[in-house]
C-alpha positions in Angstrom: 0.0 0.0 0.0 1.4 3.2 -1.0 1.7 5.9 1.4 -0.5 8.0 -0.8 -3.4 5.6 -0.7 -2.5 5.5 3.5 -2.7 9.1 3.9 -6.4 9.8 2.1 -7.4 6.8 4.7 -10.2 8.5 7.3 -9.1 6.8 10.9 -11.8 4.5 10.9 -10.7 2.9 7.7 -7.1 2.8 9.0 -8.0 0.8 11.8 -9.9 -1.8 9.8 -6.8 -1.8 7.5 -4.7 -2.2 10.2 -6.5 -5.2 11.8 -6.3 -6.9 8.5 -2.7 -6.4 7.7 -2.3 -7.6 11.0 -4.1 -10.4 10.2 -2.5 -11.2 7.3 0.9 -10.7 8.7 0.3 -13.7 11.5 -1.1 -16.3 8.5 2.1 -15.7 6.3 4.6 -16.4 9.8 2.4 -19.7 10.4 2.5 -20.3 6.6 6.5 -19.6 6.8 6.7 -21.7 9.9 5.2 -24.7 8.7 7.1 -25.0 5.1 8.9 -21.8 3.8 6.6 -19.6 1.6 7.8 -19.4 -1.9 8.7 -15.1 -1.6 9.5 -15.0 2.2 9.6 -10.8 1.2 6.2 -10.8 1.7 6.8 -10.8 6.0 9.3 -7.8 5.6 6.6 -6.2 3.1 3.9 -6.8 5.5 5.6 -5.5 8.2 6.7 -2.0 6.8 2.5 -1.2 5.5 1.7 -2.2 9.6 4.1 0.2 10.2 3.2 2.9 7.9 -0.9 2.6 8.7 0.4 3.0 12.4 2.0 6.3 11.9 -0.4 7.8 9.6 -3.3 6.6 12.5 -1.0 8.1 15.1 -0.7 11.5 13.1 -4.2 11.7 12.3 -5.6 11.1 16.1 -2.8 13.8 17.1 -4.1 16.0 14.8 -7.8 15.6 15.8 -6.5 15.9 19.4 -5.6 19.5 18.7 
């Protein structure tokens, strides 16, 4: 997800998007921990768009808190 697409995100929708990633992120460690997944990538990719969603919902509810 690119950080565009991330930023025009309304908090609710970051949440959601959040859970899901989150989500997604435990099924491909228990798929890579049972047999290796075929682009193991996908983890460190999964991991940076958690981390980017969290920042962007961070700066938004700072924002609002102003």
């Amino acid at each position: 997800m690119k950080k565009e697409d991330i930023k025009s995100l309304s908090i609710e929708e970051l949440q959601e998007k959040l859970t899901q990633e989150q989500e997604s992120l435990t099924k491909l460690k228990f798929a890579h921990a049972i047999s290796p997944i075929e682009n193991p990538m996908k983890v460190r990719a999964s991991r940076r768009a958690i981390a980017r969603i969290q920042t962007e919902l961070r700066a938004k509810q700072l924002a609002k808190a102003k």
